[in-house]
ZAMARGU-4260 file (C-alpha; in steps of 0.2 Angstrom, whole numbers, plus 5000, padded with zeros to 4 digits):
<rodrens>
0) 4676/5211/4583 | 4692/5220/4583 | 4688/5226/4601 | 4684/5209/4608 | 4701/5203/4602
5) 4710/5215/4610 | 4702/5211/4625 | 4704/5194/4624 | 4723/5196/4617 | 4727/5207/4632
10) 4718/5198/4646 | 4730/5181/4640 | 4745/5194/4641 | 4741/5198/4660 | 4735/5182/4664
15) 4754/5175/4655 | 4761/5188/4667 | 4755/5185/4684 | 4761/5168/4681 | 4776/5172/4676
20) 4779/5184/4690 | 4773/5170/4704 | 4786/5156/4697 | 4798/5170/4697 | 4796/5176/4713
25) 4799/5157/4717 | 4816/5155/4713 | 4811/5147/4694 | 4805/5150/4676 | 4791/5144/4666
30) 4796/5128/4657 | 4812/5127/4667 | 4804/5116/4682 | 4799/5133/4694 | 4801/5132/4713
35) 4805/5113/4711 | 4822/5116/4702 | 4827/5131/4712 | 4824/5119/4728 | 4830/5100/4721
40) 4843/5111/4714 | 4852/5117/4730 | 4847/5101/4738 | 4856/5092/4723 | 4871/5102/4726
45) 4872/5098/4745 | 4871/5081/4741 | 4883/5080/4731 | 4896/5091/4740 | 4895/5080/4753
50) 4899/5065/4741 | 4912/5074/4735 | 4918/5076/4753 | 4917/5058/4757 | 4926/5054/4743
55) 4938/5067/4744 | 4943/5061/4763 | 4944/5043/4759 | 4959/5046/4749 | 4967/5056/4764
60) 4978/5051/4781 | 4971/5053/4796 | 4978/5057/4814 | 4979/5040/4823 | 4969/5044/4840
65) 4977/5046/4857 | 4997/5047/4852 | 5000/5057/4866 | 5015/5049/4874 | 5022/5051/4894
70) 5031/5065/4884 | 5017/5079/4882 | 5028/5093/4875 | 5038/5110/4880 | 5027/5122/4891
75) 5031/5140/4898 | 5031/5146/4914 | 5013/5153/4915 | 5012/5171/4921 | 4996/5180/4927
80) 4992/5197/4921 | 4997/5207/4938 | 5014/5200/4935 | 5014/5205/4914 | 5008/5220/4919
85) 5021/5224/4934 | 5036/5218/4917 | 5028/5229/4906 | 5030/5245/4920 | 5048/5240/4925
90) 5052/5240/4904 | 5054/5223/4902 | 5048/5213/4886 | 5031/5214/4880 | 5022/5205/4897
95) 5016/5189/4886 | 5031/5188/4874 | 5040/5171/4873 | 5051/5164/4862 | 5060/5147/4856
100) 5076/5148/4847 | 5084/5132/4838 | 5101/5130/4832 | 5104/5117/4819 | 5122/5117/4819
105) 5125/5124/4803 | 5117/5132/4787 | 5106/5119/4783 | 5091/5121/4766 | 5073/5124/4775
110) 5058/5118/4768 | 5044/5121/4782 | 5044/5124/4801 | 5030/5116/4810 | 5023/5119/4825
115) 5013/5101/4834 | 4999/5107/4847 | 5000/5097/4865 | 4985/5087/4870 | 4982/5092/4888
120) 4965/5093/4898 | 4964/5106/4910 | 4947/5111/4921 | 4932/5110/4907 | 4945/5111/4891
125) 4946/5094/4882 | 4965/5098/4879 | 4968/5097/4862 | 4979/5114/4857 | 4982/5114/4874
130) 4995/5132/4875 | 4995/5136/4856 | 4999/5155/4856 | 4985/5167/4848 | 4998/5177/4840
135) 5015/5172/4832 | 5028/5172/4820 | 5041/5161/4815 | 5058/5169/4806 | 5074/5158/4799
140) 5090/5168/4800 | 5111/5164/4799 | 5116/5173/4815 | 5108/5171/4832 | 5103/5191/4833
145) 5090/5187/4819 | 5096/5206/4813 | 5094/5198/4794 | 5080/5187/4796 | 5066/5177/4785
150) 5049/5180/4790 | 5042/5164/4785 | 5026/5166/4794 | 5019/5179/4803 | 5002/5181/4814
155) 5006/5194/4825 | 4991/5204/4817 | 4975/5196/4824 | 4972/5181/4832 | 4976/5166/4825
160) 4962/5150/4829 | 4969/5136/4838 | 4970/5122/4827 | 4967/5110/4841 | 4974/5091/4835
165) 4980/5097/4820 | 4996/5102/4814 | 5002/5120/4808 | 5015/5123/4795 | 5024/5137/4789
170) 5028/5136/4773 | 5047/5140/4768 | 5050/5147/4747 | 5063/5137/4739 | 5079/5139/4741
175) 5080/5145/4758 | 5094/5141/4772 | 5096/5145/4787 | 5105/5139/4805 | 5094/5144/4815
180) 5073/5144/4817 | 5063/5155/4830 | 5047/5156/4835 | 5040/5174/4842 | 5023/5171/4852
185) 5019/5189/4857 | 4999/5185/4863 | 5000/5167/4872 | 4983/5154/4875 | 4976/5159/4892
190) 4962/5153/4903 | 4957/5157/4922 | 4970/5171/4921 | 4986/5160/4916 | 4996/5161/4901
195) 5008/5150/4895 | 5016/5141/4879 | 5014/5124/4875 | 5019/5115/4861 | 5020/5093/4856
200) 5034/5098/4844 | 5045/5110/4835 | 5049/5101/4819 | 5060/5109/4804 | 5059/5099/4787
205) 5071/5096/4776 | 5065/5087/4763 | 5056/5071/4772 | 5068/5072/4786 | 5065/5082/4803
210) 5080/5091/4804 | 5077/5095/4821 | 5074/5078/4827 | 5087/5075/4843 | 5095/5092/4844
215) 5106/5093/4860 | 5100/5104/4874 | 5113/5117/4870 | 5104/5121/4853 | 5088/5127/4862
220) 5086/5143/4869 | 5068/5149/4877 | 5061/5162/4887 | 5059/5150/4902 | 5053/5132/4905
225) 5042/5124/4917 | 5051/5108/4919 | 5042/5091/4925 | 5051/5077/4919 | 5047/5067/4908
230) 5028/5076/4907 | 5035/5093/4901 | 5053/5098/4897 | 5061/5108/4882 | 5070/5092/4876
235) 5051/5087/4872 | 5052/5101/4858 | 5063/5091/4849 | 5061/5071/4852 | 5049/5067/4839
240) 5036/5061/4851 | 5018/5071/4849 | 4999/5069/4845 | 5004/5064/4826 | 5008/5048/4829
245) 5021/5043/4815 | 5017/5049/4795 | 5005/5037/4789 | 4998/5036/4772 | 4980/5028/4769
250) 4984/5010/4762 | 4980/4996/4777 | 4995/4987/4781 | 4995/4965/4780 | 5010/4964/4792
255) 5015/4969/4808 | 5033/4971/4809 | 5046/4959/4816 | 5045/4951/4835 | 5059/4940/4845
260) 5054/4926/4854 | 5048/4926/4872 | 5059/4927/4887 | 5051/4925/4906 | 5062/4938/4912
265) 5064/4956/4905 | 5085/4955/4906 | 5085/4945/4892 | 5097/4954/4877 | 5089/4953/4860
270) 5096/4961/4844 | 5088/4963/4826 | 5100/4971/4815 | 5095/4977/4793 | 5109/4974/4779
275) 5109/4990/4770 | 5119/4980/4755 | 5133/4994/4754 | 5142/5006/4766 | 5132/5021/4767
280) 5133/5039/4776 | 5119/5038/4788 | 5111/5053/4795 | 5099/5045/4806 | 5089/5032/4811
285) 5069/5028/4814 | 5065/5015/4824 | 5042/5013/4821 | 5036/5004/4835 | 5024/4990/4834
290) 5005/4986/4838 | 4999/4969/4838 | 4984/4964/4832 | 4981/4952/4849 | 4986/4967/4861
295) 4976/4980/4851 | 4975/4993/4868 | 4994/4991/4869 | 5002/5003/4859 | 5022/5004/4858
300) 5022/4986/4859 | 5037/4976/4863 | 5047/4990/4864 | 5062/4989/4873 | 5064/4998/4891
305) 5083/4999/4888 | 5092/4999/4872 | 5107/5005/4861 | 5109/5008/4842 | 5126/5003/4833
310) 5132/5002/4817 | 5146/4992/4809 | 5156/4988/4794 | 5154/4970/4796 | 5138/4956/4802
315) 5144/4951/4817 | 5149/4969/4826 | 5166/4967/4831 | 5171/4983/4830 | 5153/4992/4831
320) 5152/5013/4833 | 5137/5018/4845 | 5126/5028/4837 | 5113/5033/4854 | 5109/5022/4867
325) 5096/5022/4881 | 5102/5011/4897 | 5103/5020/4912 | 5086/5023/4917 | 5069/5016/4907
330) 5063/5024/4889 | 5045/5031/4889 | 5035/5021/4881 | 5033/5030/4863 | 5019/5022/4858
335) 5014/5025/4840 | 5027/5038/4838 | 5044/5035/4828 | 5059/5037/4838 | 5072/5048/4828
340) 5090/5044/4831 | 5102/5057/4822 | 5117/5052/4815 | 5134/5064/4812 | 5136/5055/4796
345) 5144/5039/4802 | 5150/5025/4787 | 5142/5010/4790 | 5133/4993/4781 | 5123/4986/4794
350) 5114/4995/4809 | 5109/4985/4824 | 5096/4989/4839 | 5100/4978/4854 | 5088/4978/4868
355) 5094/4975/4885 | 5080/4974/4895 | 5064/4968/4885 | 5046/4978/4883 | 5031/4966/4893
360) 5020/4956/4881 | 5005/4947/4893 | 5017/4940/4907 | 5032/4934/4898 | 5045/4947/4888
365) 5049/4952/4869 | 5056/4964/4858 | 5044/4971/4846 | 5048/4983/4831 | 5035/4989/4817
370) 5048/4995/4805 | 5066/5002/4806 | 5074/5016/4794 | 5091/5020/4790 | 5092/5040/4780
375) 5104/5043/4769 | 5107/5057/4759 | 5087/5061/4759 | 5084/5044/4757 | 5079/5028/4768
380) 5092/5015/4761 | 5086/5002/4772 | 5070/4998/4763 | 5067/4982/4758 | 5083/4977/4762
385) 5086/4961/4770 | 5086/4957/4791 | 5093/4946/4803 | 5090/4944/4825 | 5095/4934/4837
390) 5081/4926/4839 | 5064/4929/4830 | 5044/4922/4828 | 5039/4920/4810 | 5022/4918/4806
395) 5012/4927/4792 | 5010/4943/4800 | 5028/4945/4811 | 5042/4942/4802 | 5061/4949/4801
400) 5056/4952/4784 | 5042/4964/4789 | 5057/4975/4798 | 5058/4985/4783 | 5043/4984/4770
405) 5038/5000/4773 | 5024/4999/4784 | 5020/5001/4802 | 5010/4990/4810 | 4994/4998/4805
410) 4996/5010/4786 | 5009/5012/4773 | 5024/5025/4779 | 5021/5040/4772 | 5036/5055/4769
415) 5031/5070/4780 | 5026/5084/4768 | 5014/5071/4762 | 5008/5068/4775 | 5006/5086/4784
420) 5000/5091/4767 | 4985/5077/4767 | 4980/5082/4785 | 4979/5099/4780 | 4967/5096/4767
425) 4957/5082/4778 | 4957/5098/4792 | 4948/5110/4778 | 4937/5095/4772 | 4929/5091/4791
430) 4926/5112/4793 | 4918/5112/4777 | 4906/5094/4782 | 4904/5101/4799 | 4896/5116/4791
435) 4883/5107/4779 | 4869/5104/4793 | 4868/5121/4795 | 4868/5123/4776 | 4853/5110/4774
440) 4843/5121/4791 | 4848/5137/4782 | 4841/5131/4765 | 4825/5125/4774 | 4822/5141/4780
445) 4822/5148/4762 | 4812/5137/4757 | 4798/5142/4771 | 4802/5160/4769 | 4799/5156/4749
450) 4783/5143/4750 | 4773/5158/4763 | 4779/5171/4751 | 4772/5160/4737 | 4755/5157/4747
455) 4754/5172/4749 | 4756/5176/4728 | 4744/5162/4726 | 4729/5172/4737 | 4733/5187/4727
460) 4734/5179/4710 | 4716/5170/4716 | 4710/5186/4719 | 4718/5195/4702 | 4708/5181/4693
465) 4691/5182/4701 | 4689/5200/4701 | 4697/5203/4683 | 4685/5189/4678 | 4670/5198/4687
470) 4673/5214/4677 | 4677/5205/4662 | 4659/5197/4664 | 4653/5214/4665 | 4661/5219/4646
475) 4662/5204/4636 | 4652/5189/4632 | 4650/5174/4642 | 4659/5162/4630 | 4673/5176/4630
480) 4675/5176/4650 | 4675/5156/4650 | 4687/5151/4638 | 4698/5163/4648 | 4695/5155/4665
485) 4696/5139/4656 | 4717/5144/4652 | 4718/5152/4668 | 4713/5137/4679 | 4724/5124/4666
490) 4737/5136/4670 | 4737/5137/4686 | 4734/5120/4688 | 4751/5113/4677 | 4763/5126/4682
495) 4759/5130/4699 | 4750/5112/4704 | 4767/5106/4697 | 4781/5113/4705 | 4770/5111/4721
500) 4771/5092/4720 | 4788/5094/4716 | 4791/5102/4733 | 4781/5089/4742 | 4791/5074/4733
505) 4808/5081/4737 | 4802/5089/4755 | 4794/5070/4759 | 4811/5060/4753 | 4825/5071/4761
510) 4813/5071/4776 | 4817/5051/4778 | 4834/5051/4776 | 4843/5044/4792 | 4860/5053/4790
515) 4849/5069/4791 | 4851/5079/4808 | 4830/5077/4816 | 4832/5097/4817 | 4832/5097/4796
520) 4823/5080/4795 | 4807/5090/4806 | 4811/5105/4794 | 4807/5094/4779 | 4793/5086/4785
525) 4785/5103/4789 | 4788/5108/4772 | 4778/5092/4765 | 4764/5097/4775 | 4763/5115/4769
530) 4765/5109/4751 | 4750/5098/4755 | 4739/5112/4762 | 4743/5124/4750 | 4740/5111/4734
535) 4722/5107/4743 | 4718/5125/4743 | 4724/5127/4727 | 4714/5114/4718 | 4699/5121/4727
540) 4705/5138/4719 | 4706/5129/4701 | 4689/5119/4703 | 4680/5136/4709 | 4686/5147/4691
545) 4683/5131/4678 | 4670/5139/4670 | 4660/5122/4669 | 4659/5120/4687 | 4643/5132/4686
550) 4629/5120/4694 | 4622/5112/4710 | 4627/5096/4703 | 4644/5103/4702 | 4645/5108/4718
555) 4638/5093/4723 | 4650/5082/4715 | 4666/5095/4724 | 4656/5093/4740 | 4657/5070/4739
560) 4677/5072/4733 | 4681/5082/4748 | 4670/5072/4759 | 4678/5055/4753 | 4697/5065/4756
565) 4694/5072/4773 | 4682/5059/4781 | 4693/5045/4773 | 4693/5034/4790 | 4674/5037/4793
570) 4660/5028/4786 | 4649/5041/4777 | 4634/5041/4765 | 4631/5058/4754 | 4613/5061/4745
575) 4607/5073/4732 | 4591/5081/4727 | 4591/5076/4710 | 4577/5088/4705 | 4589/5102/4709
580) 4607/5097/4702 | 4604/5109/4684 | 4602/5124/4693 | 4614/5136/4691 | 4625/5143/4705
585) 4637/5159/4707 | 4657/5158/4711 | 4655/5166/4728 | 4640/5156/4733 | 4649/5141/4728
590) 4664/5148/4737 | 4656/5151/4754 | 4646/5132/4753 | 4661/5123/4751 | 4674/5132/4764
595) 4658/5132/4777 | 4657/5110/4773 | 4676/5108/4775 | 4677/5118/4792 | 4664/5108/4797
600) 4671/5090/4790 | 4688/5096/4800 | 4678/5103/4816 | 4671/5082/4816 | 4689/5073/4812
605) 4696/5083/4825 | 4681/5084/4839 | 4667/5073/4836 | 4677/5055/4836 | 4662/5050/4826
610) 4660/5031/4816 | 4650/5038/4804 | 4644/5052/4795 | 4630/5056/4782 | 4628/5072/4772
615) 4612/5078/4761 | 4610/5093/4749 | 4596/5099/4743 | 4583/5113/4745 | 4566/5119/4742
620) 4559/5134/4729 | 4567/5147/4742 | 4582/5137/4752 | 4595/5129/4747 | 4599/5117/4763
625) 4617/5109/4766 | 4616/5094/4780 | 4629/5085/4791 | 4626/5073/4802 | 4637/5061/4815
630) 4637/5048/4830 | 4648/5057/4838 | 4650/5064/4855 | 4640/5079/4853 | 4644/5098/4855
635) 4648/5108/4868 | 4634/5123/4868 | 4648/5136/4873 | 4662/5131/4862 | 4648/5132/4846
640) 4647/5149/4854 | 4665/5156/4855 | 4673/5143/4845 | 4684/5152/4829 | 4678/5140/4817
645) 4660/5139/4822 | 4659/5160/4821 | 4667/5158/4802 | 4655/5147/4799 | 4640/5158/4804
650) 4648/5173/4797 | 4650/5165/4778 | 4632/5162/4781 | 4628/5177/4787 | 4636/5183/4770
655) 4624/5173/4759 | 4609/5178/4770 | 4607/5163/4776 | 4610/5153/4794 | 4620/5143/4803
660) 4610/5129/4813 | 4620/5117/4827 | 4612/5103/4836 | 4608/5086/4842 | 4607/5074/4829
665) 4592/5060/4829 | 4601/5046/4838 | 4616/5059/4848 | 4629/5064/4840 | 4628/5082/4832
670) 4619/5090/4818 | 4627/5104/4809 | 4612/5111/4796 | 4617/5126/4782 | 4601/5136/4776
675) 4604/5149/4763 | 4591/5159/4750 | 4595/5153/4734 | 4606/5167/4723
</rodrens>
């Protein structure tokens, strides 16, 4: 008695173990959900990083698209390697070296330096980061000589990735000042043996002012320019315009800004002028254009051709000071970019911007502005004041009120380290969604790699079972040997059969999701349909070692389940010799019947295109015979031959000492007859 225990106490620990080892190996513990929890798991956490993504960008700015104006940028003179190399020999600078030097007319505190790609197409490039250097560095310094300078970003080390649309900041510590600003690109963008540097704007920010913004020609130095008015020119480096558009926050504007009243000709003079309530330093002034909602393709619109900016101590400008004017030859249409007049910190109340020859509207004239900022002491001091035109169309969305409610015509204004800060997050945010379809394929995969592995564990844990059980028939009782494959099977059944539907029910759902890529929508669907196949297999695994599945009846009753499942779409009549349903029948005779009917239930689903079907099982004193029959199309003598399936048919009964017989059934179609000696 003490023995048998032992036995039976250390066949449950193996039994325990080899389960536990196959959940293991796939990805789970016992009681903890297995391979289902390891793979909802990671699919969970896909899911929701991506919400947190989508929620994440919602609450970000955008860059509006195509803000590119006439005015593309600053460009280089490009140089092709024979000429950098014939520099380099006669010991000039290093043969791809340029550099742009900015003076801002005094010591001045600086927050960041940034550095606005171009948007320029060119052969097969799409253009955006059009001439961005691959290597750089930017410095801050009080004397031109840069002898003492601050290193506030340096990529001279390895290449830096162009950053395309997106803007590139190099972030000053606090405190620091500094005249002058200079950027060191020592490796330059190249393709199709030209180098070059090109830049939308060099922009240096001093709390939420661009103190850069209108610098005279004088206060930029550069290696060389390859001047095209107005396409490319250093000036561009400095006059606001860029693919940023103007620094938008995310709230949807109700208002579009203020608009005169029409004029048939485009001489007519027009003036909108902002009350700042007081007299006031100014340091410069944004003029926003406009977009109207009627003339959405029309960006800049209303803006005038030919203006000037004034400012005054008093309402009707008797005595106005110019602050910058634009009347000798037509302004470039800015589009959505903010026009940035600096101001040598003139006094003044009221600021006026009279056009002298007026923006087109459909074919009658207009001045049109989204929003106009007076900055002061670090500080737009025209917001929400009140405004006043010669002449102006008031209607729910355009109004002289609207000329300083601090918005554009499309989002709130936002300040510009807001703003470059929130596209820098949306920038990590879109590298980090662009890289989850590759996730979900690369987590697919694993889950192949895991369920063949698993198959795999399931064949050997099969086959661990059936030949521990065989021995332990040998050396125990019988009652012993089936209460053990009773736990086994029950086992096998809950923790394996489990996680598998697990598998399938995830595998089927992600697999008919719409925003999923097809490439990890197909990946799922194959994963449904090996779950399927191995479940099948396994439940023939758990039928065969139930220790009450010992009879013909039993088999009998395995062979009319299957026969429903696979021939599901045919009309089919099964039969049994009753006489014969008590006898007693091995595991591997069972084995071998049953694989032999569900090759041959395949072999007719997939060949015969039969309407119906009928099987019969039965025997004499000697045989035990296994019948089916079909309407069907018949067989091919030489495929029943050389055909895979039909060769593992006749091989399994072959193995039970029996035959394989395949011919015509009574009225056509095919009759497939098993004949084996009873065991």
């Amino acid at each position: 008695m003490k023995t048998g225990r032992r036995h039976r106490q250390g066949g449950i620990r193996i039994a325990g173990a080899l389960a536990m080892a196959l959940l293991g190996s796939c990805g789970g513990k016992a009681g903890e959900g297995g391979v289902g929890e390891w793979f909802g798991g990671e699919g969970r956490a896909l899911e929701a990083e991506q919400a947190r993504i989508q929620e994440a960008l919602a609450g970000l700015p955008t860059v509006f698209p195509d803000q590119q104006t006439e005015r593309i940028g600053y460009s280089s003179k490009p140089s092709s390697a024979r000429r950098g190399a014939r520099q380099a020999a006669e010991g000039g600078r290093a043969p791809e070296t340029r550099v742009i030097r900015l003076d801002l007319g005094s010591k001045q505190q600086i927050d960041r330096v940034v550095l606005v790609p171009t948007e320029f197409a060119v052969d097969a490039d799409p253009g955006a980061g059009y001439g961005f250097p691959l290597r750089w560095r930017v410095e801050v310094a009080d004397d031109p000589s840069f002898e003492e300078a601050e290193v506030l970003a340096d990529y001279t080390g390895e290449d830096f990735p162009n950053p395309g649309g997106w803007p590139v900041s190099a972030i000053a510590e606090e405190g620091l000042r500094g005249r002058y600003v200079r950027l060191t690109a020592v490796k330059l963008w190249s393709r199709n043996g030209r180098s070059l540097l090109a830049l939308g704007e060099l922009m240096v920010l001093q709390g939420e002012r661009n103190v850069a913004a209108g610098l005279p020609r004088e206060a930029l130095r550069v290696s060389d320019s390859d001047e095209a008015p107005r396409h490319w020119s250093v000036m561009n480096l400095v006059d606001s315009q860029s693919v940023l558009g103007a620094p938008s926050g995310v709230l949807a504007s109700g208002t579009e800004g203020f608009q005169s009243q029409a004029e048939r000709g485009a001489q007519g003079v027009k003036w909108v002028q902002v009350d700042l309530g007081k007299e006031w330093p100014v340091d410069e002034v944004r003029l926003f254009p406009a977009r109207a909602l009627e003339f959405p393709a029309r960006r800049g619109f209303g803006f005038p051709l030919r203006w000037r900016l004034e400012a005054a101590g008093e309402p009707s400008f008797g005595a106005p000071v110019l602050l910058g004017e634009w009347t000798k030859v037509d302004f470039a249409n800015p589009l959505e970019n903010p026009v940035v007049q600096a101001v040598p910190g003139v006094g003044a109340r009221y600021i006026r911007l009279t056009a002298l020859r007026l923006g087109e509207r459909f074919n009658d004239y207009m001045l049109a502005m989204g929003e106009l900022e007076v900055w002061s002491g670090g500080s737009n001091v025209a917001a929400g004041r009140s405004a006043e035109a010669s002449d102006s169309r008031e209607t729910a969305r355009w109004s002289t009120r609207f000329l300083t409610d601090g918005f554009t015509s499309q989002r709130q204004i936002a300040g510009w380290p807001s703003y470059l800060d929130g596209l820098e997050r949306r920038r990590q945010l879109e590298v980090a969604w662009a890289g989850l379809p590759e996730r979900r394929q690369e987590l697919s995969r694993r889950v192949l790699r895991r369920l063949t592995e698993w198959g795999a564990g399931i064949s050997c844990l099969a086959a661990l079972v059936i030949g521990w059980a065989a021995r332990r028939n040998r050396r125990e009782r019988r009652g012993e040997l089936e209460a053990l494959r009773q736990r086994i099977a029950r086992d096998v059944h809950d923790e394996i059969g489990s996680g598998l539907g697990t598998i399938s029910l995830l595998s089927q759902m992600a697999g008919a999701k719409d925003w999923e890529a097809e490439e990890a929508r197909q990946d799922f669907r194959e994963i449904h349909h090996l779950a399927r196949e191995i479940t099948e297999s396994l439940r023939d695994i758990v039928w065969l070692i139930r220790p009450e599945t010992r009879t013909l009846g039993d088999l009998a009753q395995r062979l009319r389940e299957t026969a429903a499942s696979m021939l599901a779409a045919v009309r089919h009549d099964f039969a049994v010799d009753e006489a014969l349903q008590g006898r007693e029948l091995p595991l591997e005779f069972k084995r071998q019947v049953l694989l032999v009917f569900k090759e041959a239930l395949h072999n007719l689903m997939r060949h015969a295109g039969a309407g119906r079907a009928s099987v019969r099982v039965g025997g004499d004193a000697v045989h035990f015979t296994l019948e089916l029959e079909d309407d069907g199309c018949g067989f091919d003598a030489a495929a029943a031959v050389s055909g895979a399936g039909l060769r593992g048919m006749r091989q399994r009964a072959a193995t039970l000492g029996g035959r394989l017989d395949i011919g015509a059934g009574e009225g056509g179609g095919t009759r497939l007859r098993l004949v084996v000696p009873w065991p």
